[in-house]
PLY file of the C-alpha trace (Angstrom):
ply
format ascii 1.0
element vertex 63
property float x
property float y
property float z
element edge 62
property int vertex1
property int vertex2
end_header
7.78 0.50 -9.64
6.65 2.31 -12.87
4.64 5.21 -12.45
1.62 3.45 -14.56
2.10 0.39 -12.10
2.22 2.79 -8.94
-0.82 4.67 -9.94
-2.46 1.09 -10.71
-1.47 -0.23 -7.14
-2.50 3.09 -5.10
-5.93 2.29 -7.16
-6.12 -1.05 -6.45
-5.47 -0.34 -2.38
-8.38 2.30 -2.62
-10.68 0.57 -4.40
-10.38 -3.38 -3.64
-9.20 -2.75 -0.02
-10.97 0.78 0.89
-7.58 1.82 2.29
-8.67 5.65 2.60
-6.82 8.73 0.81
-5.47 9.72 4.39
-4.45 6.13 5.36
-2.10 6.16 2.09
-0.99 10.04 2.98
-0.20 8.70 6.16
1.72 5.57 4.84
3.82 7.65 2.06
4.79 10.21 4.66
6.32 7.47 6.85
7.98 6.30 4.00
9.86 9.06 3.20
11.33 9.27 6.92
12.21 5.50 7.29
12.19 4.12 3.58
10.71 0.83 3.03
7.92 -0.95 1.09
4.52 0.49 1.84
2.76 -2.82 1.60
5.02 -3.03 5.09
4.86 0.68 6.03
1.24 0.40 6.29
0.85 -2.73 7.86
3.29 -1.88 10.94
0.68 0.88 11.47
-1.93 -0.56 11.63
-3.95 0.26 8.36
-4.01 -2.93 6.72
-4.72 -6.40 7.98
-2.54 -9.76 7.72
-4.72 -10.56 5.53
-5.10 -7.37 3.20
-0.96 -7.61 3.36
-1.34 -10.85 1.71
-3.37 -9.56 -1.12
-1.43 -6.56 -1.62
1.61 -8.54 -2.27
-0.31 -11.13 -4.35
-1.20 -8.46 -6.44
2.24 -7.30 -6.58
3.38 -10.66 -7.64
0.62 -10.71 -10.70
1.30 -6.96 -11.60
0 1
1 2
2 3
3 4
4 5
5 6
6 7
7 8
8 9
9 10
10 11
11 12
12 13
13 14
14 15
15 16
16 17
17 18
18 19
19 20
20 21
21 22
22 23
23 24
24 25
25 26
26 27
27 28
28 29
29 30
30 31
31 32
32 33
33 34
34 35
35 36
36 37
37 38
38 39
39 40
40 41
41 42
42 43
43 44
44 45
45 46
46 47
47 48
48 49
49 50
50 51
51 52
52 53
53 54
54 55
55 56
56 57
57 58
58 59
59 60
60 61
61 62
């Protein structure tokens, strides 16, 4: 992902989906130990819903 797009998307999980600052820290320090998408990473733990998943990766698919 392009660094514009990135800083779009961490926007866009703040501000649409009130995924807090420390959720993402949280999120982007598992993903550096077991690399993956964070739309997943932060699903498996618990800091998004099924249904916030789907909109993330809607968003994705518009972005």
């Amino acid at each position: 992902m392009a660094p514009t797009n990135y800083s779009r998307f961490i926007r866009f999980l703040q501000e649409e989906l009130s995924i807090s600052g420390a959720s993402l820290s949280i999120a982007l320090r598992h993903s550096k130990q077991d690399p993956g998408p964070l739309p997943m990473i932060l699903w498996q733990y618990g800091l998004v819903t099924l249904e916030q998943l789907d909109r993330i990766y809607d968003w994705l698919e518009q972005a």
